[in-house]
LUMRO-621280 format. One record per residue (C-alpha): z, y, x. Coordinates in steps of 0.5 Angstrom, whole numbers, plus 500, padded with zeros to 3 digits. Layout:
N
ZYX
...
//
This chain:
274
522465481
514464483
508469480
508468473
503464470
503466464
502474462
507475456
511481451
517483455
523478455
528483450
533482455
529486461
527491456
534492455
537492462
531496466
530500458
522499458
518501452
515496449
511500444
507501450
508496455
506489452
504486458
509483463
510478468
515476473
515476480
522474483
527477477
522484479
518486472
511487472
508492466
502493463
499496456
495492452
489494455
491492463
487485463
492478464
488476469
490483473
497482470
497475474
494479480
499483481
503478481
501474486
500480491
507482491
510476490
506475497
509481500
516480498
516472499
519473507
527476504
531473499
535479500
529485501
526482494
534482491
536488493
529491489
531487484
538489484
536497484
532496477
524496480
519494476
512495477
507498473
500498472
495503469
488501465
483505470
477502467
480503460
481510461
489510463
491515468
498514471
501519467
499516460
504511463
511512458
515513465
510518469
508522463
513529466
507526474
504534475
498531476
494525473
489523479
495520483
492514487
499510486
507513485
512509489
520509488
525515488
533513488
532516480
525512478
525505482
518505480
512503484
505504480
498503481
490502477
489496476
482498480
486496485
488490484
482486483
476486487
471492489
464493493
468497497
472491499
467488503
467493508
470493515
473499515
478498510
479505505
486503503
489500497
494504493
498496490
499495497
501501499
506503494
509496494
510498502
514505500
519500496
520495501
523500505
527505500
529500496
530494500
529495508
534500508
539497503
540490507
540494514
543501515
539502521
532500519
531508517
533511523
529506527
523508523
524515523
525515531
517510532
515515528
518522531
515518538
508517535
507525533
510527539
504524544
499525539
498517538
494518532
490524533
482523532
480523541
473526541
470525548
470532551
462532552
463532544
466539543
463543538
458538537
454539530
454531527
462531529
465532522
461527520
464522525
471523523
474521516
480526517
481533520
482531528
488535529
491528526
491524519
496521513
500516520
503523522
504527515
512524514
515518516
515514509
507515510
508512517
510506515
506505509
500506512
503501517
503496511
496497510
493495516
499490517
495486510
489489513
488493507
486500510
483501517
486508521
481512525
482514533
477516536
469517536
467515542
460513545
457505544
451503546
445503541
438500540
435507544
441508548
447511546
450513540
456516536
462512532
468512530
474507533
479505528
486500528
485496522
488490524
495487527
492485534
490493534
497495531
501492536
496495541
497502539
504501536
509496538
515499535
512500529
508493529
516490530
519494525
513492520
515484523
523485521
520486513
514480514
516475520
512469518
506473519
503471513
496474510
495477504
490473499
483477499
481482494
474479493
472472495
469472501
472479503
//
């Protein structure tokens, strides 16, 4: 089945099978089998969105997106800009904190949740260095624990040994040119701490962070580096925020990310004109 067309109250049947509550998720649209939630307050437009991206991301493998579908996920999307957090949602009410950008699946929750803000389109969209975007981002996370690692045992293992080879040599660090040591405008210059950022917390952040930037939703500091100004030379930040750049810097987790989305296709943009 395509991206939903319509938005319409939960069919009975899904509200049975995945047990959703639908005194608070009015909302539904289907995405392959795979449900996708909102209260009354999420926008239809926003419903259809969600739709379409995931439906985008799940296209490549019928039998990734039969494996999620198998396992019960649904997706959920929380009316930020009617005041919904995350934890309003019937699911994640026991969530320890309400700011959470997005939750993604566990073997006891196949939920994947995100803020209908990132959905639509936001100024900071346009910008060349990507913020990241928390849909994206928690889709990826089920790709893999619900899907990828269901229709191929060895996937897991392979991305925990990308990862475990990325750690080891530092590949995501910050690099800060030596003549920059203790230099006062340098933390300004660098969007995470320079002894490494979210690519080396774990290797389930690895890979969706990875799906980011495969979707070129989020670009990834490297390094702060001299380039040539007006004046002379000046400070910036280098990042990887594009495939070309992933492939360069990370070829086996670039190959992995191809195994779950082999054609190549790109991701519609969130603004027009982004």
């Amino acid at each position: 089945m395509a991206p939903c067309l319509d938005v319409s109250g939960v069919p009975d049947d899904v509200a049975s099978e995945a047990d959703i509550d639908t005194s608070f998720y009015t909302k539904h649209c289907s995405v392959f089998g795979i449900p996708v939630l909102g209260s009354d307050n999420v926008d239809d437009d926003v419903i259809k969105k969600a739709s379409r991206l995931a439906a985008d991301m799940l296209k490549d493998r019928n039998d990734v997106r039969d494996a999620m579908h198998d396992r019960f996920l649904r997706i959920l999307i929380a009316a930020r800009m009617q005041g919904e957090t995350l934890r309003d949602l019937p699911d994640l009410v026991d969530l320890e904190r309400s700011d959470y950008a997005g939750v993604g699946p566990t073997p006891f929750t196949p939920i994947v949740a995100a803020h209908d803000r990132d959905v639509i389109c936001r100024q900071s969209t346009y910008e060349t260095v990507r913020p990241g975007n928390a849909f994206v981002h928690e889709i990826g996370h089920a790709i893999h624990l619900m899907g990828m690692n269901f229709v191929d045992p060895t996937f897991d293992e392979r991305l925990k040994s990308a990862f475990l080879n990325a750690t080891k040599v530092g590949l995501w660090r910050v690099v800060v040119p030596a003549d920059l040591d203790g230099a006062e405008d340098l933390p300004a210059l660098t969007s995470r701490d320079l002894t490494g950022n979210d690519m080396e917390r774990d290797y389930l952040e690895y890979w969706a962070h990875g799906v980011e930037i495969w979707f070129q939703r989020r670009s990834v500091q490297v390094a702060v580096r001299w380039v040539d100004g007006e004046s002379g030379p000046i400070l910036a930040p280098a990042y990887v925020g594009t495939r070309a750049q992933l492939r360069e810097r990370a070829p086996d987790l670039y190959a992995l990310l191809g195994e779950a989305f082999p054609s190549g296709f790109v991701l519609e943009p969130i603004c027009a004109g982004s």
